[in-house]
N, C-alpha and C positions, 0 to 999 in steps of 0.2 A: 198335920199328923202329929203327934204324940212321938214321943222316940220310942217306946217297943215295938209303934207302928212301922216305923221307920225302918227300923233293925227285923223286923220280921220281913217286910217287903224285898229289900235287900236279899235276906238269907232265900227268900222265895225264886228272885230273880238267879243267884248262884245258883241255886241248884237246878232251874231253868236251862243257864247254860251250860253246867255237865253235862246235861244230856243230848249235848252235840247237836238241839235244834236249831242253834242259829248260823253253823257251819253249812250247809250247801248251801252252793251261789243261787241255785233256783231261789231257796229261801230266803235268802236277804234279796233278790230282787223282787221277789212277791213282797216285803215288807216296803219295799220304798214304793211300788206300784201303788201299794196300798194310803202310803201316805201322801201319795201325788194326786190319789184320787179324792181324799179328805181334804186338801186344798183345794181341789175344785168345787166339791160339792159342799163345804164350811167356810168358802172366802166371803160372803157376804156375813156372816157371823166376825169373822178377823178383820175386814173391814171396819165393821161398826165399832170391833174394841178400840182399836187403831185411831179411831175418827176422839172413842170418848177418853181414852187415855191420855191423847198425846193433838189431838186438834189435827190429823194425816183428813186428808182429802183421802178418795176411795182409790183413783190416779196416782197417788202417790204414794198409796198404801200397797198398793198392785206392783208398782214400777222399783218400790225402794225395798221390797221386804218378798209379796205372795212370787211374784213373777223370778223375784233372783232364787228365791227355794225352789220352785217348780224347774229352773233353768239348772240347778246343782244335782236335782234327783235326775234328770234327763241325762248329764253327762255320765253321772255315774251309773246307771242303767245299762248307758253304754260299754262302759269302760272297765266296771267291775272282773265282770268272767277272767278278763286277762289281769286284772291286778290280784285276784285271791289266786293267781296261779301258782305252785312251784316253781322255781327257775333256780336251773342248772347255773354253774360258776366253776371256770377253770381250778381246775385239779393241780395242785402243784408236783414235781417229778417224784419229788420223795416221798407221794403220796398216792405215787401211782396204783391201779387198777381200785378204782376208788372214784364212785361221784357223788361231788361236791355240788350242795345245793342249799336254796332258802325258800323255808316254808314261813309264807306269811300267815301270822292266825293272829285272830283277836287278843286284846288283852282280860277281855271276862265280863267283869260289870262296872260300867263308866258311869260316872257321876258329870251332869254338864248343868253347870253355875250360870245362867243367860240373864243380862242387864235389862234395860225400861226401856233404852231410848231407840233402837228396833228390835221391839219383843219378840215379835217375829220369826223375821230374819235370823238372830244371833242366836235362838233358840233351836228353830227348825235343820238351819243349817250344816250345824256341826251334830244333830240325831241324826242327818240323815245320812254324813259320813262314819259314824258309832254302824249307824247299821249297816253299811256296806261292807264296813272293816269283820262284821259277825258279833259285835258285843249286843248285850240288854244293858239297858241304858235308863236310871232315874236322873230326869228332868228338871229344874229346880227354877222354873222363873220369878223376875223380881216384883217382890211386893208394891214396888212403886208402881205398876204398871197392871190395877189390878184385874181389870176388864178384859185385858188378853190375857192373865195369868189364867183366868176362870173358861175362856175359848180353847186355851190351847191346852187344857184338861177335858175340858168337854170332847174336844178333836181327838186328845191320843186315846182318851179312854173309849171312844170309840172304833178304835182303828188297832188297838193291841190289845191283847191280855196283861194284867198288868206284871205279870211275870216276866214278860218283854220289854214291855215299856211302861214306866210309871211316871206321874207329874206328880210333885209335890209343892201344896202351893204355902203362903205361909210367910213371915219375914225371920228377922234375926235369931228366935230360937230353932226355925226350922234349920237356916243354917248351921245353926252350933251343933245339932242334934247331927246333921247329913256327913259336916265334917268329923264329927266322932267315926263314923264306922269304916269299915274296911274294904273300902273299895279298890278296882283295880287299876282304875287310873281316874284322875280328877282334869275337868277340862273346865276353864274359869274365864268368862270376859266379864269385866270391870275395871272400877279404881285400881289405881296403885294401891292406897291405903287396906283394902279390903286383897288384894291380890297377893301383899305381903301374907294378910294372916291365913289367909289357905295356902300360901307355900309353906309356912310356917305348922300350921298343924298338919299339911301333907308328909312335909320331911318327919315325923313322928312315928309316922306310919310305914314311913320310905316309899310314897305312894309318887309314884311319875304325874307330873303335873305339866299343860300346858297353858298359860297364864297371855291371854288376850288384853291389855291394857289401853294406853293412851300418852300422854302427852300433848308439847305445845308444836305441833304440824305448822312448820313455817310454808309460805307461796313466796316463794323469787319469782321477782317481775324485774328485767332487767331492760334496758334500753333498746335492744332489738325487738319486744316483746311484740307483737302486733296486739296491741294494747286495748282497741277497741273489743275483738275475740276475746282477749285475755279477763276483761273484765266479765262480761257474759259470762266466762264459765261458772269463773269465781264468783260470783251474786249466786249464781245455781250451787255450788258447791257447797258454800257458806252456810246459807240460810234456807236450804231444804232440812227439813224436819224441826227448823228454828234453832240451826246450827247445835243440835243436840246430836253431832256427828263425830265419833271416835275418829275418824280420819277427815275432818271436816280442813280447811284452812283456818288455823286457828290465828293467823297476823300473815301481814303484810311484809315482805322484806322487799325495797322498791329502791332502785337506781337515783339517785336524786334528780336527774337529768330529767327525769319523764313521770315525776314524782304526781304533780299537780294536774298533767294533765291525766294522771289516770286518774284521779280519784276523779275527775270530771267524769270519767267514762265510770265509773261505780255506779254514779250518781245516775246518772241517765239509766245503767241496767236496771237498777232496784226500781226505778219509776216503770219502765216498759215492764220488770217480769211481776213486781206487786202491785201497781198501782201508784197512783200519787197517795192514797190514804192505806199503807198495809195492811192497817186492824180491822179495814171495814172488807178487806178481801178472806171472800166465804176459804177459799184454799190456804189460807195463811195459818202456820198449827199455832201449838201455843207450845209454854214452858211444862215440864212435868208435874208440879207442886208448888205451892206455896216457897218454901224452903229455898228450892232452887235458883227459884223466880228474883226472890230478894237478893241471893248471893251475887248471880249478872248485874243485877240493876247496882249492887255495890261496886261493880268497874266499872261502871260508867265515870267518865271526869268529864262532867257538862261542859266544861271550857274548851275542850277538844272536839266534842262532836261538832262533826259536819254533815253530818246525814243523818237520819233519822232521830231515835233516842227517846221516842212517844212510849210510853206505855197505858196496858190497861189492865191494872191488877185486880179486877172484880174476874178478868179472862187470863189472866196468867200470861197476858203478852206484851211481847217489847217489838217493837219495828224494827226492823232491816237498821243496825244504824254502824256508820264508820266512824272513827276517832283519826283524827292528826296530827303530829307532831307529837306521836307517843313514841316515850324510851322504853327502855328494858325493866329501868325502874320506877316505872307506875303500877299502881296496882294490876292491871288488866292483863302484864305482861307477869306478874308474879304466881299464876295458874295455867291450868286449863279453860279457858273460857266457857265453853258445851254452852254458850248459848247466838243469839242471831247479835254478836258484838265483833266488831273486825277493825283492829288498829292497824294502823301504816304503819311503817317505820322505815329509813332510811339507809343505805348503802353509800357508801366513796366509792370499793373496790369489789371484787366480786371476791375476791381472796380475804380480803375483812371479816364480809359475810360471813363465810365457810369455816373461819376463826372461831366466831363469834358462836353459832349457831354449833359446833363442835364442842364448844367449854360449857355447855348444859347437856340436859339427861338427852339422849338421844330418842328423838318423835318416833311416834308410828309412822308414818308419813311425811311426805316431801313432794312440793311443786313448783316445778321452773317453767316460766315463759318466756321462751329466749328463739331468735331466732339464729344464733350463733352455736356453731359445732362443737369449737372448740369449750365455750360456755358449759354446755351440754357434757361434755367429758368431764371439764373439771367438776361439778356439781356430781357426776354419778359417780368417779372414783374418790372425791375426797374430802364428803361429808358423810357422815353414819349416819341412816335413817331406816325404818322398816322396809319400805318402798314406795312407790308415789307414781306419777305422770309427770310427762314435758308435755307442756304445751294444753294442761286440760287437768283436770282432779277428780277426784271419787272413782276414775271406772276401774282402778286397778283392782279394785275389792270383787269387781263382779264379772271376773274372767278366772271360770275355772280350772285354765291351764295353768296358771300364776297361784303360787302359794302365799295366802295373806299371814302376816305376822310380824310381831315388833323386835325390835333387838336393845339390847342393857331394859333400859328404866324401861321402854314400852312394852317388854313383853318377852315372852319367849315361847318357839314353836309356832309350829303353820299349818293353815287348814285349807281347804278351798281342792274339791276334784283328787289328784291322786295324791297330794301334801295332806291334805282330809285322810284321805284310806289310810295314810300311812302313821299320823297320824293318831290313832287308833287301834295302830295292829304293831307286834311284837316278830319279828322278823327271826326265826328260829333256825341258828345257822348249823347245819346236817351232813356228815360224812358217812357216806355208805358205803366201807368195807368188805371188797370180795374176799371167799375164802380160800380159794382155792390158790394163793398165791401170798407167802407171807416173807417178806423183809427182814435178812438176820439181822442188820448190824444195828437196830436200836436194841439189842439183846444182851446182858454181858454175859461171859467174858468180851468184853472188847479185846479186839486186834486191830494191829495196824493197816491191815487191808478195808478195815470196817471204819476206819476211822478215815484214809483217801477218799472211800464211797457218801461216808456221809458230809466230807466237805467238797466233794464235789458237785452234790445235790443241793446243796447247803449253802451257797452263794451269789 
């Protein structure tokens, strides 16, 4: 789009919602109804983008993206009626005959910024908390990802007016154009780098913004770890979507004790869950671009790998592969990884650790495999992290009773079920004054009998 297009769509969509259409609960569950039903009946469409975008098996494209949307519209289905409710809140005495309450309403018209590497998911997900919450909502997915950017236009423009819902597809001047205008709140998952400049031209506009990022998601594998499990998950966790995973295990933080033989047990998963030859497995995805492809293959330090590290750049793919006896200051520890790259690295103490991993930006995520309690405590009260799993990785993302979201560098704000609605909706705090009974003493002349009353009420 053109920016007048832009800026007229917009102005289309406001005035959309004055007119109070997307306020009753009927109708925003008829819109997610709606778009539960376009999942089903255009996943073979998102499927195929999924497969030419990003190398997703149709399984994996179901299981990591179609299936966790269609499971977010279901709770909120449920759950909505009672969250767009008013709800009453104690009256304090000095405010007596008088109820106190909060009406949740939309913020208006939301702008949602969605990355490449589940276009999907990160897209679908948070429209279909905009619309639960009552906003109209333009769409903006990324250009890297262009096959689903062109589905999931095809899908809303099917499924909305675009006064409701609009996609706008497009790269860098579409964002410059989308961040010019005047929206009512901006919701963004990406880079840091990029997540900077739309907080940046957010605060311009004083526009609330909730900012979806990333970092380096350490896995603690400690010496009670039941290691054989612990490695299975991790090979799953890592290197589904070819570790192009915002909450993926981005390194290894491993007890020296039980160092070697986990990586044995690595070894062995990557073989059972890809194969002995990864690249020649039809399920195995690839890198995003070219661009991307090269920057992974740049952490590599071939003297450290012990697992994999094959590529095939004609397919934009690198194998499952691990690195050992990597420090903090090799390249591969100086990023984000986002690709199928997993270095070890070692522990003395578990308090070291928690040091260690404390004196950097703090991750979206965190995973301990430990089979000690106390373990377990120290790692949850006294490392900063978004959130995470003991004993397992990724699923916290995909439990809508758990609000997903980063804290400092990773992020800020959460989405996911009622953290989504809320999210979304501007919480409008309301005293309802009876008249028939009115309270002298905030009146003046003050007296001293007015002033007993009012520090009586008053403490």
């Amino acid at each position: 789009m053109e920016r007048n297009e832009i800026e007229a769509a917009l102005a289309r969509q406001k005035q959309y919602f004055s007119t109070g259409a997307t306020l009753p609960v009927a109708a925003r569950k008829e819109a997610l109804k709606k778009l539960r039903h376009a999942l089903e009946v255009q996943e073979t469409l998102l499927t195929e983008a999924l497969e030419q975008d990003l190398g997703k098996s149709p399984q994996e494209g179901y299981m990591c993206e179609i299936g966790l949307v269609k499971s977010e519209i279901s709770y909120l289905l449920r759950h909505v009626g009672r969250y767009a409710r008013e709800h009453r809140v104690h009256t304090p005495l000095a405010q007596s005959v008088s109820r106190s309450f909060i009406k949740p309403m939309p913020y208006g018209s939301v702008l949602i910024m969605s990355p490449w590497n589940y276009p999907v998911l990160l897209a679908l997900d948070p429209l279909a908390d905009a619309l639960a919450a009552g906003n109209t909502v333009i769409l903006k997915p990324s250009a890297y990802a262009p096959a689903t950017s062109e589905a999931l236009a095809k899908l809303v423009g099917e499924c909305f007016p675009p006064e409701y819902v609009t996609v706008v597809t497009g790269g860098r001047e579409e964002n410059t154009c989308l961040l010019d205008c005047g929206f009512d709140y901006i919701f963004f998952t990406g880079s840091k780098a990029v997540g900077r400049e739309v907080m940046r031209r957010a605060s311009e506009r004083l526009i609330p913004v909730t900012l979806e990022l990333g970092g380096k998601s350490p896995c603690i594998v400690d010496e009670t770890a039941d290691l054989a499990l612990a490695a299975k998950r991790i090979v799953f966790g890592k290197y589904v979507n070819c570790g192009q995973t915002c909450v993926a295990p981005d390194y290894i933080y491993c007890a020296e004790a039980v160092k070697d033989i986990f990586i044995r047990e690595l070894k062995t998963q990557i073989g059972k869950q890809y194969g002995e030859e990864p690249l020649q497995n039809p399920a195995y995805g690839k890198l995003i671009n070219r661009k991307h492809f090269d920057r992974v293959c740049g952490l590599i330090d071939r003297e450290k790998v012990v697992c994999g590290g094959e590529t095939a750049p004609d397919r934009l793919q690198i194998a499952p592969t691990v690195m050992d006896r990597v420090t903090f200051e090799d390249a591969v520890m100086g990023e984000e990884i986002f690709g199928p790259v997993l270095p070890v690295l070692t522990y003395k103490s578990l308090e070291e650790a928690a040091e260690k991993i404390n004196s950097m930006d703090s991750p979206l995520a965190l995973y301990l495999f430990s089979s000690d309690r106390e373990h377990v405590r120290f790692v949850k009260e006294r490392i900063q992290y978004g959130g995470g799993c003991i004993n397992d990785v990724l699923i916290h993302l995909a439990t809508s009773e758990l609000g997903f979201g980063g804290v400092g560098a990773s992020g800020m704000g959460a989405y996911h079920g009622k953290r989504g609605f809320d999210t979304f909706t501007h919480e409008k705090s309301i005293v309802d004054k009876k008249t028939f009974l009115d309270l002298p003493m905030r009146y003046q002349p003050y007296t001293p009998f007015y002033t007993k009353l009012v520090r009586l009420f008053l403490r």
